[in-house]
C-alpha positions in Angstrom: -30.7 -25.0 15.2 -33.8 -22.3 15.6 -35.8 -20.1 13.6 -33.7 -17.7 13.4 -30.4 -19.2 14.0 -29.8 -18.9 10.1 -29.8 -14.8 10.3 -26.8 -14.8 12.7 -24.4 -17.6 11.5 -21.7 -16.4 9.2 -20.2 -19.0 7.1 -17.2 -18.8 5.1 -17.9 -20.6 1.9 -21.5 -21.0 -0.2 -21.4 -24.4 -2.2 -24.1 -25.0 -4.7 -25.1 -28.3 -5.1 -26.9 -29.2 -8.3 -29.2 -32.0 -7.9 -30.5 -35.1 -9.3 -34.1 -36.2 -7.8 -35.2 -39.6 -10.4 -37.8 -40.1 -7.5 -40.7 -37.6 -6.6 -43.8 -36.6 -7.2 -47.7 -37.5 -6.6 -47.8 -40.8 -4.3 -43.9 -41.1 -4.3 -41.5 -39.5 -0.9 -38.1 -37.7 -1.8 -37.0 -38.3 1.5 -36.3 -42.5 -0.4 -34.9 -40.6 -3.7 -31.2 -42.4 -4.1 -30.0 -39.0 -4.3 -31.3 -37.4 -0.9 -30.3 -40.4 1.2 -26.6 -40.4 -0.4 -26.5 -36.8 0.4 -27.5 -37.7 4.3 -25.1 -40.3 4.7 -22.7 -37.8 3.5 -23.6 -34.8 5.6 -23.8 -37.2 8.7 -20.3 -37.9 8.4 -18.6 -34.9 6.6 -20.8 -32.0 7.4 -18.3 -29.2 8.0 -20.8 -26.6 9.3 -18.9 -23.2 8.7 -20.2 -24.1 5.0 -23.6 -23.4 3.1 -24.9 -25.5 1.2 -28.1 -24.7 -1.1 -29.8 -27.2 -2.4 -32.8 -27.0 -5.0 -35.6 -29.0 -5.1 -38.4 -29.4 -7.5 -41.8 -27.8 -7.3 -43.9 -30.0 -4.1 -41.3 -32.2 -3.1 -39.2 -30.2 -0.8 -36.9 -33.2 0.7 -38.0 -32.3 4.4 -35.4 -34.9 5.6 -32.7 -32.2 4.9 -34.2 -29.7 7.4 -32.3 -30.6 9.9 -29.0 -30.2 8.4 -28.7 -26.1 9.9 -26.4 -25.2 7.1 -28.4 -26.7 4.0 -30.9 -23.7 2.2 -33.5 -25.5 0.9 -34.8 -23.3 -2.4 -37.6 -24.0 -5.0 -36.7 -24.6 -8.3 -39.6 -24.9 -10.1 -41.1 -27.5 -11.5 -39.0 -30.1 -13.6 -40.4 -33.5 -15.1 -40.8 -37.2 -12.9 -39.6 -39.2 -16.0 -35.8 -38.8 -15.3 -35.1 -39.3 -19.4 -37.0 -35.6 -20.0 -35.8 -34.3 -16.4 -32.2 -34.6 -18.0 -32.9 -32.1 -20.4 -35.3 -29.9 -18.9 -32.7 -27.3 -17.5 -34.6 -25.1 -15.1 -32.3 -21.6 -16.6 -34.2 -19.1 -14.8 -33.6 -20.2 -11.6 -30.3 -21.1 -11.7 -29.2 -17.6 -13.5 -30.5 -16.4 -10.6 -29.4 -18.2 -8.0 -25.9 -17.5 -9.2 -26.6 -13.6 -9.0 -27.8 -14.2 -5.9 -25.4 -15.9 -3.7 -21.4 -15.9 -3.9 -20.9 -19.4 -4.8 -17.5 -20.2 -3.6 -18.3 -23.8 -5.2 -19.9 -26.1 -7.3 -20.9 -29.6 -6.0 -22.8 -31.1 -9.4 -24.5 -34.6 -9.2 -26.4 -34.3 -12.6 -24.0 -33.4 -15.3 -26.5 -32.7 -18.2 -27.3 -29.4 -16.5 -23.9 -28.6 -16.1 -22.6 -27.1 -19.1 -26.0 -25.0 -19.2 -24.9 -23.9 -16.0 -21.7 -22.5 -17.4 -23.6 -20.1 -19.7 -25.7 -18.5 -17.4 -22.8 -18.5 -15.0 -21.2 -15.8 -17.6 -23.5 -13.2 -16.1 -21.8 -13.5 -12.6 -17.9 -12.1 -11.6 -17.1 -15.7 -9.9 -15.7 -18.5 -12.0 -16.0 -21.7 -9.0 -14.2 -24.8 -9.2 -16.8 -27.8 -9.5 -17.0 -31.0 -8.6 -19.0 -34.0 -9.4 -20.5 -37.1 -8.8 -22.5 -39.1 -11.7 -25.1 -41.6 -10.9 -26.2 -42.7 -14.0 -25.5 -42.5 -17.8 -27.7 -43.3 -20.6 -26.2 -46.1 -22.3 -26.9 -49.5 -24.6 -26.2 -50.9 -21.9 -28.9 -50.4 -19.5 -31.7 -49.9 -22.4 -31.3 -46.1 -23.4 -33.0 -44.2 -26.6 -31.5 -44.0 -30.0 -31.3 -40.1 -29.0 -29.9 -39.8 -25.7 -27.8 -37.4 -23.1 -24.5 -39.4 -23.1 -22.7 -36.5 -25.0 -24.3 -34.1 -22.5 -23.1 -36.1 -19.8 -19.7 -36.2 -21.0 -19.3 -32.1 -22.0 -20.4 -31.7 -18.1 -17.8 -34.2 -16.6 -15.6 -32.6 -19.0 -15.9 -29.3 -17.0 -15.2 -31.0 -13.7 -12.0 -30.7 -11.4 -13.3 -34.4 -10.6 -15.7 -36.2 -10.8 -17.0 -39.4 -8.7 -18.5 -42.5 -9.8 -19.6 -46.0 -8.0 -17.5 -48.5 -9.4 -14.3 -49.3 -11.5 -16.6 -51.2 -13.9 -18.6 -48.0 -14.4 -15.7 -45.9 -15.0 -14.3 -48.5 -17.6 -17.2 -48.6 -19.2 -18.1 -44.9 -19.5 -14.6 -44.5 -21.0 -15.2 -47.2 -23.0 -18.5 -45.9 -24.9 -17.0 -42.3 -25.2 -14.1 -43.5 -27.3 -16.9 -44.2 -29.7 -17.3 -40.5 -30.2 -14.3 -38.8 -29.2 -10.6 -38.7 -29.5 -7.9 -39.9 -27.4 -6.9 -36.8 -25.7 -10.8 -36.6 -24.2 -10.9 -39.8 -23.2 -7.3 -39.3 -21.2 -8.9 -36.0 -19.8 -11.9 -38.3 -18.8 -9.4 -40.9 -16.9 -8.3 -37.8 -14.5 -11.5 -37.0 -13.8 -14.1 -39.6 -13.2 -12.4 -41.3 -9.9 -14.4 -44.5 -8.2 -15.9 -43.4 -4.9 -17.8 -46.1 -3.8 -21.5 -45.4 -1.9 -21.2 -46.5 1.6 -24.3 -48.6 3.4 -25.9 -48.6 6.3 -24.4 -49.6 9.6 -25.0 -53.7 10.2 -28.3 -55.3 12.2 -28.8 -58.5 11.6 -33.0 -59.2 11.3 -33.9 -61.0 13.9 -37.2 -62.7 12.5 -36.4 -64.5 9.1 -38.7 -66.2 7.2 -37.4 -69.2 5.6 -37.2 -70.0 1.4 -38.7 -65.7 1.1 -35.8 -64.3 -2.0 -35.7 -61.0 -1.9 -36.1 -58.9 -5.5 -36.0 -55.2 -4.1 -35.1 -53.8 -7.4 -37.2 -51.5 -9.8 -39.2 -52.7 -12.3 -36.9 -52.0 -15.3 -35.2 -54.1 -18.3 -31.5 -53.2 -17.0 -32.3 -54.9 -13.2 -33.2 -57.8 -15.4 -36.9 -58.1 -13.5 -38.5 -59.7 -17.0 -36.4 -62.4 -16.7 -36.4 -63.3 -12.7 -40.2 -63.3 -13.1 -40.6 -65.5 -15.5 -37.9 -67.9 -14.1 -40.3 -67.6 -11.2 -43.5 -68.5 -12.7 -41.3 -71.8 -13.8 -40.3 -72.1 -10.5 -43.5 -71.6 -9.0 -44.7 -74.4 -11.2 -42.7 -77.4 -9.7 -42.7 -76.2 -6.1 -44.4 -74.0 -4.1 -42.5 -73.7 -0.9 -40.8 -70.1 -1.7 -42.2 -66.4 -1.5 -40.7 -63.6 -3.3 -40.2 -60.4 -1.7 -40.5 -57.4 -3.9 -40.9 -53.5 -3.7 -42.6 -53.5 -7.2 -46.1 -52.3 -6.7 -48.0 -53.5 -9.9 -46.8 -56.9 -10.0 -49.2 -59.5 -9.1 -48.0 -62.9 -9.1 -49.5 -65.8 -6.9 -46.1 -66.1 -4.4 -45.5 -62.0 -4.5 -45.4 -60.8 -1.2 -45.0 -56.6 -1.6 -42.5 -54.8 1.0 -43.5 -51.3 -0.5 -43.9 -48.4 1.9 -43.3 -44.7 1.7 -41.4 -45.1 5.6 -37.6 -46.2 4.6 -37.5 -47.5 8.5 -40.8 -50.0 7.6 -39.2 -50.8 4.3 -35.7 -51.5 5.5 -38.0 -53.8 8.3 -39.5 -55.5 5.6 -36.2 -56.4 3.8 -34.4 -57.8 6.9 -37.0 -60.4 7.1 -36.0 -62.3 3.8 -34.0 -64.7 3.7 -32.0 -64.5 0.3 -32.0 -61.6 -1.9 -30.7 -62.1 -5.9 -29.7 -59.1 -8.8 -30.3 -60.1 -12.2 -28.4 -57.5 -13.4 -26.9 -58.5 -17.1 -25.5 -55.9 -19.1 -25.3 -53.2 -16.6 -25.6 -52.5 -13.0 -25.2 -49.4 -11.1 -23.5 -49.2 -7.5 -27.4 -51.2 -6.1 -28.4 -49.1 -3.2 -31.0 -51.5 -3.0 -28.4 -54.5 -2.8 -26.4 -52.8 0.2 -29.9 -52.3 2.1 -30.2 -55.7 1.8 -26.9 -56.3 2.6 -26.8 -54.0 5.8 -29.7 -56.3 7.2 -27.5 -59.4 7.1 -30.0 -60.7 4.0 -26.9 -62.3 1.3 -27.6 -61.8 -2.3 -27.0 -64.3 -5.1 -25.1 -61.6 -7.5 -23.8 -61.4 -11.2 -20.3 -61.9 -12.3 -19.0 -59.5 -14.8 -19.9 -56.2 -13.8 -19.3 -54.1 -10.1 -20.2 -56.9 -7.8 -17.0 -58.6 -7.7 -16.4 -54.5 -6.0 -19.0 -54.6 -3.1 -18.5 -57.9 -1.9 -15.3 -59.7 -2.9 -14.2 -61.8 -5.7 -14.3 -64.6 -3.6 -17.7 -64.3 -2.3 -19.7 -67.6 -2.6 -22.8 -66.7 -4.3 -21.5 -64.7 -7.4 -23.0 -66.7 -11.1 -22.5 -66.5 -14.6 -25.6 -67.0 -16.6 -29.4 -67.5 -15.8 -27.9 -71.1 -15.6 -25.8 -70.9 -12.9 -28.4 -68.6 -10.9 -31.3 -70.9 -10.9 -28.6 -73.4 -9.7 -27.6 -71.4 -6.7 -31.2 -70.5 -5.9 -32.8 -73.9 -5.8 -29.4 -75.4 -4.0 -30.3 -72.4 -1.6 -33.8 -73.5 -1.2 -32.8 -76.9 -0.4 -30.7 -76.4 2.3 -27.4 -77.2 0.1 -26.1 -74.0 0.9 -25.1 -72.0 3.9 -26.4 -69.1 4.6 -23.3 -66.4 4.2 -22.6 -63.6 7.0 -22.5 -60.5 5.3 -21.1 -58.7 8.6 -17.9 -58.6 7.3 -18.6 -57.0 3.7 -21.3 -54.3 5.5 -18.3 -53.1 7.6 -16.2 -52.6 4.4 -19.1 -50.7 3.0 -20.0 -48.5 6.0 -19.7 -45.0 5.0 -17.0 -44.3 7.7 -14.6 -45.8 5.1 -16.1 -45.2 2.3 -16.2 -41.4 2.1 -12.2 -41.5 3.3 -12.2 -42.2 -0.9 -14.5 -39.0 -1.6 -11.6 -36.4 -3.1 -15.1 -33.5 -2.8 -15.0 -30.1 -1.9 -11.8 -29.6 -1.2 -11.6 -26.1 -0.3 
C-alpha cells in the first residue's frame, strides 16, 4: 500500500478494536506483546481488506509491526500504565469518547474487557449502538496470585455486554464460570455459558531446529508465581547439586544462576532461534495456566515440553501425550529419566499442525458482519 493509498480506499465497515498491550515500554518491543502477535496471526489469515480496523496504542510504543496491514489506523491513545494490574483500570475516556464521535464504528472487536463497560457510557454520546465482540486473555483470579481488590467483576460486566466472547481453553472457561458463581446468580452465569466460547490460539507453522544441544531444558516462561518459576528454580539448584551435565534455557533477564543460559532478545526471529536449540522445554504451571504462547513457540520448533496435568494442557497436546505429570514428584521424574536417555525424544509435528492457525481460527465465531 502507498502514502496515500489510505485517501482513496473506501471501505464498507469501521471495526474498533480495543486493545490489551501487558508488554511495552522503556527497554521492552510491542511488536513481542502476546496481544500484537495474536492480532498478526489473525490478520495474516482472515484480513478481509474492505474493512478498517483502528487500533490504539499507548503513548511511545506504536506497534510498527502493524504498519503493513493497509487497512489497520494506527491512533495514539495516550499514555496508560506498564503494570498490567493498574493498566486495567486506567480507562483512557477522553480518547475513546472521541474516537467514537469520530469514526462510524460499524463494530466492536474488544480484547480487554475492563474497559468495556466504560466504553458503553461514553458510547451514549454517539447515534450508533455496535454489536461487540470479545476475546479475554486473562482474568484476575486466586488462581494465578491476584489482589484481595481486583477486576474480576469488571471483567465479568464487560463479557456481559458481549455478543461473544473468546477464550483459550475449556479449562479457562470452566473455571471463569466457576469463580463467578461466587458472586452472581444462576441466570448470569447461564448468560456467561453463551458467551465465553473456546477459541484456541493457533502457533507458528513447524521447523524443526536443526542444531540441538543436548540435556539444555527450556524455561521460556515469565518470571511470575502462577508459571510456577520459584519452584523450577529451586528444584534446579537441587539438581544442579548432584549433577552438572544440564543447562537451562530461560528468557528471564535478572536471574543469575550458575547453569542459566539467557535466550532474551528484543528480535522474536533471534528469540524463536534461540528456543529451537533446546532440547526439552517444561511448564510448572500449578494452579493456573493460560493458553502458553510461550509453550507453542516452543512447540512450533519441534522442542517437546514436559507439561502439567489438570489444567488446558491435556487441550494443546492430547491426553495421551507422553510427557504430561502430576506433581513436582512426577516432573523431576520425567526430567532426570529425560536426561538419562530413558526417554525418547517426542515429535511434536503432529500437535504443531493441529495448532497451526489455519485450523484454529476456523473456531473464531469474530466479526461476523
Amino acid at each position: 500500500m502507498n502514502f496515500f493509498e489510505e485517501d482513496v480506499v473506501q471501505y464498507t465497515k469501521n471495526v474498533l478494536i480495543v486493545p490489551n498491550y501487558t508488554h511495552f515500554g522503556p527497554d521492552k518491543n510491542v511488536n513481542a506483546d502476546s496481544f500484537i502477535l495474536v492480532l498478526k496471526s489473525y490478520f495474516n489469515h482472515c484480513n478481509d481488506k474492505s474493512i478498517r480496523f483502528v487500533l490504539p496504542y499507548p503513548e511511545g510504543s506504536i506497534p510498527s509491526d502493524m504498519m503493513k496491514y493497509g487497512n489497520i489506523k494506527l491512533v495514539n491513545m495516550g499514555h496508560i500504565s506498564t503494570f498490567p494490574q493498574t493498566m486495567r483500570v486506567q480507562f483512557p475516556s477522553t480518547f475513546f469518547k472521541n474516537t467514537l464521535m469520530e469514526y462510524e464504528f460499524d463494530g466492536i472487536w474488544c480484547h480487554l474487557p475492563e474497559w468495556l463497560n466504560q466504553i458503553m457510557v461514553v458510547r451514549r454520546y454517539t447515534k450508533t449502538t455496535q454489536k461487540i465482540y470479545g476475546y479475554c486473555h486473562w482474568w484476575e483470579l486466586p488462581e494465578n496470585g491476584c489482589y484481595t481488590h481486583n477486576t474480576f467483576i469488571n471483567n465479568i460486566q464487560g463479557m456481559l455486554k458481549m455478543e461473544n466472547c473468546g477464550v483459550n481453553s475449556k479449562w479457562v472457561k470452566k473455571l471463569v464460570i466457576q469463580r463467578a458463581s461466587e458472586i452472581f446468580n444462576k441466570d448470569i452465569t447461564d448468560q456467561l455459558e453463551n458467551i465465553i466460547q473456546p477459541m484456541y490460539l493457533g502457533c507458528d507453522p513447524y521447523s524443526a531446529g536443526k542444531n540441538i544441544n543436548k540435556k539444555t531444558i527450556l524455561f521460556n516462561h515469565r518470571n511470575d508465581h502462577y508459571t510456577g518459576a520459584d519452584w523450577f528454580f529451586e528444584e534446579m539448584d537441587k539438581l544442579y547439586e548432584d549433577r552438572q551435565d544440564f543447562i537451562v534455557y530461560t528468557s528471564i533477564a535478572d536471574i543469575q544462576k550458575p547453569y542459566i543460559k539467557s535466550i532474551k532478545h528484543p528480535d522474536r526471529k533471534v528469540y524463536i532461534e534461540n528456543v529451537s536449540k533446546a532440547d526439552i522445554g517444561v511448564g510448572c504451571f500449578t494452579k493456573y495456566s493460560a493458553w502458553s504462547m510461550s509453550t507453542t513457540d516452543g512447540l512450533s520448533r519441534n522442542v517437546p515440553y514436559i507439561l502439567p496435568k489438570g489444567l488446558c494442557y491435556e487441550e494443546m497436546v492430547g491426553e495421551d501425550y507422553p510427557l504430561l505429570y502430576s506433581g513436582k514428584k512426577e516432573f523431576l521424574k520425567l526430567l532426570t529419566d529425560y536426561l538419562d536417555g530413558k526417554i525418547e525424544r517426542p515429535n511434536t509435528k503432529k500437535i504443531v499442525e493441529k495448532l497451526g492457525w489455519k485450523n484454529t481460527l476456523k473456531d473464531w465465531k469474530v466479526l461476523p458482519y
